[in-house]
C-alpha positions in Angstrom: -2.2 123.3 -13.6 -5.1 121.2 -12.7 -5.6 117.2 -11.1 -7.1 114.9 -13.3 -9.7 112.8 -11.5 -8.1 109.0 -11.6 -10.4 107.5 -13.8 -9.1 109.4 -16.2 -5.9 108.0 -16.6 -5.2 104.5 -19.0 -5.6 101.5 -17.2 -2.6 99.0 -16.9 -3.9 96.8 -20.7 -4.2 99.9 -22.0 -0.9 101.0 -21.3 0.5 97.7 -22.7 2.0 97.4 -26.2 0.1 95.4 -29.2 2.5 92.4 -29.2 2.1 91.8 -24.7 -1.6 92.1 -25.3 -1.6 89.4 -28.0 0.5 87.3 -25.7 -1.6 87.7 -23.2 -4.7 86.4 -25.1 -2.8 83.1 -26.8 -1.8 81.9 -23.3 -4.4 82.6 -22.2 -6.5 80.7 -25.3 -4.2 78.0 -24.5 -4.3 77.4 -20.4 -8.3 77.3 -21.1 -8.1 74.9 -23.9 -5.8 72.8 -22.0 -7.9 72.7 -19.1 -10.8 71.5 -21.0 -8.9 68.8 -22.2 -7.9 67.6 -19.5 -11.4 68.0 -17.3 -12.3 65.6 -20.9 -9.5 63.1 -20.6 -10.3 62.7 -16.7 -14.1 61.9 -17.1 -13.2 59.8 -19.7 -10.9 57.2 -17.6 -12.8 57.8 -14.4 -15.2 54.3 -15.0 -11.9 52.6 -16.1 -10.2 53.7 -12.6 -13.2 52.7 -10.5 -12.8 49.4 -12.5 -9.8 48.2 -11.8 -10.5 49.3 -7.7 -13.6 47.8 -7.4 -13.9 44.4 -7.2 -16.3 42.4 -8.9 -19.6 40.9 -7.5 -18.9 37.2 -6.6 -21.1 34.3 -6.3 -22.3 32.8 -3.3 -19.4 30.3 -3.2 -16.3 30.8 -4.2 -14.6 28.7 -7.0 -12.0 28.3 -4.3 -14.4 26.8 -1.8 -15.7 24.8 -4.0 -12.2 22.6 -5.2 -12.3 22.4 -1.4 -15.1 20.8 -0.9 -15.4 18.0 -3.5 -11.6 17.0 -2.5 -13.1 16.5 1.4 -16.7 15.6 1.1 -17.3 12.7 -1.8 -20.5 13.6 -3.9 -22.3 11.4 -5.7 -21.4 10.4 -9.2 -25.0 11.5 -9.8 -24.6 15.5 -8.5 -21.5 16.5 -10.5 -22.9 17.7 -13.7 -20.5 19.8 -16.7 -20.9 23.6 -16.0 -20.7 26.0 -19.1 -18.4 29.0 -19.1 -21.2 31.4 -19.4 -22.0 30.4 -15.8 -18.4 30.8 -14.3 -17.8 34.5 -14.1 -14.1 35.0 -15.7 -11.7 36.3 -13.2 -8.4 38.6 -14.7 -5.8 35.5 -15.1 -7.2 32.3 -15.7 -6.7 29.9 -12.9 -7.0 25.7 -13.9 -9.4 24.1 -11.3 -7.8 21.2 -9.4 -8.7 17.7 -11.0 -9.8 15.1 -8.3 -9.3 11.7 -9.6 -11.2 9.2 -7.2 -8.9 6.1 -5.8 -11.3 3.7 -7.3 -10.7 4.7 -10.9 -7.1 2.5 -10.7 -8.0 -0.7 -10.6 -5.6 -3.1 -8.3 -4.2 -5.1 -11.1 -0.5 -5.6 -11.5 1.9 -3.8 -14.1 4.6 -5.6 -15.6 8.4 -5.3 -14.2 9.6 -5.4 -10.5 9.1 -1.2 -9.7 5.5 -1.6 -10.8 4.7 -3.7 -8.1 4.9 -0.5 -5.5 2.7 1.6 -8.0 -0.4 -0.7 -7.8 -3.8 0.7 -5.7 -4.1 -1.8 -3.0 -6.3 -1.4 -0.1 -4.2 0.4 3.1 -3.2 -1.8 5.9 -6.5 -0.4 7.6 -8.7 -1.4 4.8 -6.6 -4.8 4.6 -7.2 -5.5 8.4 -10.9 -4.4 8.4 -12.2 -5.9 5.3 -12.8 -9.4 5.2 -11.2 -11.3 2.7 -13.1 -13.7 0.2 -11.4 -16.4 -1.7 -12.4 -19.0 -3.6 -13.5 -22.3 -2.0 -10.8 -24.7 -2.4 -11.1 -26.9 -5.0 -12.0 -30.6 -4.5 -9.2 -33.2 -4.2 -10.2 -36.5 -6.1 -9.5 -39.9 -4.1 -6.8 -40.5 -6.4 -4.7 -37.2 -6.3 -2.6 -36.2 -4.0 -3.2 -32.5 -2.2 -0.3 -29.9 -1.8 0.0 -27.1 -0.2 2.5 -24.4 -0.2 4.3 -21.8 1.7 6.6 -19.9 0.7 9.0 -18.4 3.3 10.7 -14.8 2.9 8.1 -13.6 0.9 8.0 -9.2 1.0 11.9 -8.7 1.0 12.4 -7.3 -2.6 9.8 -5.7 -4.9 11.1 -7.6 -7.7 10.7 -11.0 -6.7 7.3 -10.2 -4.9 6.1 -8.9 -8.2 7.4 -12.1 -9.7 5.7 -15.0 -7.4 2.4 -12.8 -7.9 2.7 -13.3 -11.1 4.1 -16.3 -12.0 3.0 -18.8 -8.6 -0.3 -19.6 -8.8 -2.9 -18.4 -6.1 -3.2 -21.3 -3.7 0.4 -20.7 -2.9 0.2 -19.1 0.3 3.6 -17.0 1.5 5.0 -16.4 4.8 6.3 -13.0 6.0 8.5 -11.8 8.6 7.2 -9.7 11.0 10.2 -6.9 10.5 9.5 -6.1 7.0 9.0 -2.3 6.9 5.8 -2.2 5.0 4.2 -5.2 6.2 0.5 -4.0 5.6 1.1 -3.3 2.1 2.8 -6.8 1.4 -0.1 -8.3 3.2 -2.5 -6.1 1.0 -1.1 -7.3 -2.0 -0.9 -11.2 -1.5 -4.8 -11.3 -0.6 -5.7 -9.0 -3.5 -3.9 -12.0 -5.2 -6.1 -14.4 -3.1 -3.5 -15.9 -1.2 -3.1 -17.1 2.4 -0.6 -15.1 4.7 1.3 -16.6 8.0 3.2 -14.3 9.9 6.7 -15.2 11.4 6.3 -15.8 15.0 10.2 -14.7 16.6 11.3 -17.3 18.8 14.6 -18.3 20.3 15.5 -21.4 18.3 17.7 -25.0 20.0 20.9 -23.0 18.6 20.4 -19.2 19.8 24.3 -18.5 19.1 23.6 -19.2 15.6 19.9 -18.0 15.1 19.4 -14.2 15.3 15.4 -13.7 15.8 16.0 -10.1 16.4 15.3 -7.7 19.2 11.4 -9.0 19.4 11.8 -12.7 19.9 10.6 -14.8 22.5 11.6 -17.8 24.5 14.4 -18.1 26.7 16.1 -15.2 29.0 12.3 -13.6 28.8 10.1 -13.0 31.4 6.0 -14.0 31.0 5.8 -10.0 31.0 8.3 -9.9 28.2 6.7 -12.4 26.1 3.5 -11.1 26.2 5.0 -7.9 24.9 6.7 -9.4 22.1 3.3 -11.6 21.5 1.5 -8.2 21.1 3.8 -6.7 18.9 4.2 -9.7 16.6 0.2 -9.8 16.8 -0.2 -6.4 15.6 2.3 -6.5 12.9 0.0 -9.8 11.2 -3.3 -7.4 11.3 -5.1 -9.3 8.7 -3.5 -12.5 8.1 -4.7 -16.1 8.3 -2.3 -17.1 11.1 1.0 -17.5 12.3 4.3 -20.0 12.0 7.4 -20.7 13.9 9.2 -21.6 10.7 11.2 -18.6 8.8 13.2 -18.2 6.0 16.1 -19.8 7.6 13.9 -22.7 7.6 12.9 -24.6 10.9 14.2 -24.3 14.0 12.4 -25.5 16.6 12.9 -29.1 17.3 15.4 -30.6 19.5 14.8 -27.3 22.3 13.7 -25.0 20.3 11.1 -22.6 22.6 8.1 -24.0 20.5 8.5 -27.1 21.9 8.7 -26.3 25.4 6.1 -26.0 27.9 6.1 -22.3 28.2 5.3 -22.3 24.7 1.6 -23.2 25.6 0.2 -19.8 26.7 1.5 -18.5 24.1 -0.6 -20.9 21.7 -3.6 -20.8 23.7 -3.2 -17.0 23.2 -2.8 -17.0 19.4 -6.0 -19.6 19.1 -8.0 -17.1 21.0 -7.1 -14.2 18.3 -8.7 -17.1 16.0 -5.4 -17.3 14.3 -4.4 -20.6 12.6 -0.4 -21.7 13.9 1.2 -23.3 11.7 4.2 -25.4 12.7 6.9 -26.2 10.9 7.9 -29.3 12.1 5.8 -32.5 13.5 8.4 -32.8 16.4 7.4 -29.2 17.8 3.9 -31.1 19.2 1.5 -28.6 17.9 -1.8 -28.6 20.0 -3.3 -25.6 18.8 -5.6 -25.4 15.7 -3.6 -25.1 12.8 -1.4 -27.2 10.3 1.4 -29.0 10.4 4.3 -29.0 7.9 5.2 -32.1 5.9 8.3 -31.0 3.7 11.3 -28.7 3.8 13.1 -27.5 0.3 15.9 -25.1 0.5 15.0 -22.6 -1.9 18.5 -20.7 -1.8 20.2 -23.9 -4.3 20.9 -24.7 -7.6 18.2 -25.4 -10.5 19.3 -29.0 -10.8 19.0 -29.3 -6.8 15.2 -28.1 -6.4 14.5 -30.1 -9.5 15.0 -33.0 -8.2 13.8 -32.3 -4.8 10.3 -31.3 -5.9 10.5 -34.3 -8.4 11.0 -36.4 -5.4 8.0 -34.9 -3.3 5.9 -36.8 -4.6 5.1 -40.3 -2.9 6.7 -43.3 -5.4 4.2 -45.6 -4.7 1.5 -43.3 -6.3 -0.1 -43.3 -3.2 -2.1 -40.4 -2.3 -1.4 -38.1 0.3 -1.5 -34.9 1.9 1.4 -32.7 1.9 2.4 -29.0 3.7 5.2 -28.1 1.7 7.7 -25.3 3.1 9.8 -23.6 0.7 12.5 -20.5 2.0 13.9 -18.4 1.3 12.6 -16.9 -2.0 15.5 -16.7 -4.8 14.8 -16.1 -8.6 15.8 -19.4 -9.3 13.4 -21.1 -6.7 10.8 -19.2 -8.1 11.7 -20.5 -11.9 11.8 -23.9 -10.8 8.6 -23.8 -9.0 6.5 -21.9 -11.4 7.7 -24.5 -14.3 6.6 -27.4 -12.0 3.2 -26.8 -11.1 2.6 -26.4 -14.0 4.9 -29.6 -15.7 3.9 -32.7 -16.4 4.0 -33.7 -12.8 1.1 -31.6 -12.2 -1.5 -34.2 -13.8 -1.0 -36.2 -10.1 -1.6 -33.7 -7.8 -4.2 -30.8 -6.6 -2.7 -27.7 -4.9 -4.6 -26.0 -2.5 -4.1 -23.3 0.3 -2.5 -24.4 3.9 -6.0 -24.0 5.4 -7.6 -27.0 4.2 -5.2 -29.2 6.0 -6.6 -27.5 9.4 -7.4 -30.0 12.5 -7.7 -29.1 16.1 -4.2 -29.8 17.7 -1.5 -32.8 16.2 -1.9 -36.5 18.3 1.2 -38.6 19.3 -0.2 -41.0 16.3 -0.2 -38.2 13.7 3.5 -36.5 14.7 4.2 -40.7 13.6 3.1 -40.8 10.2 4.1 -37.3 9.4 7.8 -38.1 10.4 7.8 -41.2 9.0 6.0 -40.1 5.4 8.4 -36.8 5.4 10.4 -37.1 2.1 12.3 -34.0 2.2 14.5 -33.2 5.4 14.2 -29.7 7.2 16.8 -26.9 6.1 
């Protein structure tokens, strides 16, 4: 027998049946189709991938940096100008730009009932100390009216009734506050954007100390100098912005007959608060005021009856038809005082008399002469 050379025999696809050779052939027809597709389908989402990875240009500042700025640096009414969407590049979600509403677009007016009062835009105890405060002049007392002043005592305890004397009292009614009210600037703030006069309580040991409690920043007896000048500062810087101070609270006066006000270690004390250019006002002729400041004619209880402070502001006014001056002290504030008040200033008994603020009876320190007439002409008795 003889070999064959190799070539000569079938090759392996040779050797296969029809039916493997045409299943051969469709898979592979089918591996190459799919890989086309597939080479297709991936140059067809590779911008979209790159998309979503690559961020987009941004502008030279930020939207971000921009809410910033206008909310720390003011700009001029005159720079801000509407921008139209074509120039704010969109971003993926839709973010709403911070609104900055500026503090002078809510006017300082007041809103009716008592919670409105602590939702009015008043000037901050800073702006309230700093600024200066214009009023109108007072108005001009004829030779044939009498002038009244005043204050009343207790004033900044309760929103409601602060809401209602700005309302309802008229401006030259000046109000007294005690110096441990919490949020003493802002009660100050609102009775001079009212255009009123302010006097601050001044804490003082009274002639009955066992029945008076001035609190843990009063002055006068069992202090040291050093202790009352440190009460003095503190009372000072609680009255940042008003017109001046009193001895006389809500619990009326207490002062004469031993009360520290009338003692002679009272008198640095004075010569203190006249150097702050503060006004004192005294509420009583017998506590010998020498200081620049006023003096206080007439005490009416305001914590009474309607029929009561009727007839004691009916009875304020001289019988003779005399004219007069009078510094009228009024404490504490009560709904019904504050009825009773608002309907007599502006009553008939209105026709005979001017008011005007505490600060146009100011002299230079009371004389022996003047503590006379003032005791003498006083028609209602302290509290």
């Amino acid at each position: 027998m003889q070999n064959r050379p190799a070539s000569s025999r079938a090759g392996l696809w040779q050797r296969l049946p029809v039916i493997g050779r045409l299943l051969i052939a469709f898979w592979a027809i089918l591996l190459a189709g799919g890989a086309g597709a597939a080479a297709l389908l991936f140059h067809q989402q590779k911008p979209v991938v790159l998309a979503k990875i690559t961020p987009p240009a941004r502008p030279g500042a930020p939207p971000a940096q921009n809410a910033s700025s206008i909310v720390s640096t003011p700009v001029p009414k005159e720079a801000v100008r509407p921008v139209s969407p074509s120039e704010v590049p969109q971003p993926a979600t839709p973010v709403a730009a911070p609104t900055v509403i500026p503090a002078k677009a809510i006017p300082p007016t007041l809103a009716a009932p008592s919670t409105a009062v602590m939702q009015q835009a008043l000037p901050s105890p800073a702006a309230a100390s700093s600024a200066t405060v214009v009023r109108p002049p007072a108005p001009a007392v004829p030779a044939d009216k009498t002038a009244i002043a005043i204050v009343l005592q207790g004033f900044g305890y309760s929103d409601a009734l602060t809401y209602d004397v700005l309302s309802r009292i008229p401006a030259p009614v000046a109000v007294g506050i005690s110096p441990y009210v919490s949020n003493i600037g802002d009660i100050i703030a609102r009775a001079h954007a009212s255009h009123r006069e302010v006097y601050v309580t001044l804490p003082m040991q009274s002639a009955h100390p066992e029945r008076v409690d001035e609190g843990p920043h009063a002055l006068g007896y069992g202090n040291s100098a050093a202790d009352d000048q440190r009460e003095l500062e503190w009372c000072l810087s609680r009255a940042t912005g008003a017109e001046g101070l009193t001895d006389a609270s809500e619990n009326g006066d207490d002062q004469p007959g031993g009360g520290y006000a009338t003692s002679p270690d009272f008198a640095p004390i004075a010569n203190i608060i006249s150097s702050k250019g503060l006004l004192y006002l005294a509420g009583s002729a017998q506590d010998g005021r020498h200081t620049r400041g006023m003096t206080a004619t007439a005490w009416i209880d305001g914590d009474t009856d309607a029929a009561t402070l009727d007839s004691r502001l009916a009875a304020l006014l001289p019988q003779d038809g005399k004219p007069t001056k009078i510094l009228l002290m009024v404490g504490p504030v009560t709904p019904v005082m504050i009825d009773r008040l608002a309907n007599w200033l502006k009553g008939p008994a209105a026709g005979s008399f001017v008011l005007v603020p505490p600060s146009s009876f100011v002299d230079s320190g009371i004389a022996n002469d003047q503590a006379a007439n003032l005791l003498s002409s006083s028609p209602v008795a302290p509290l």
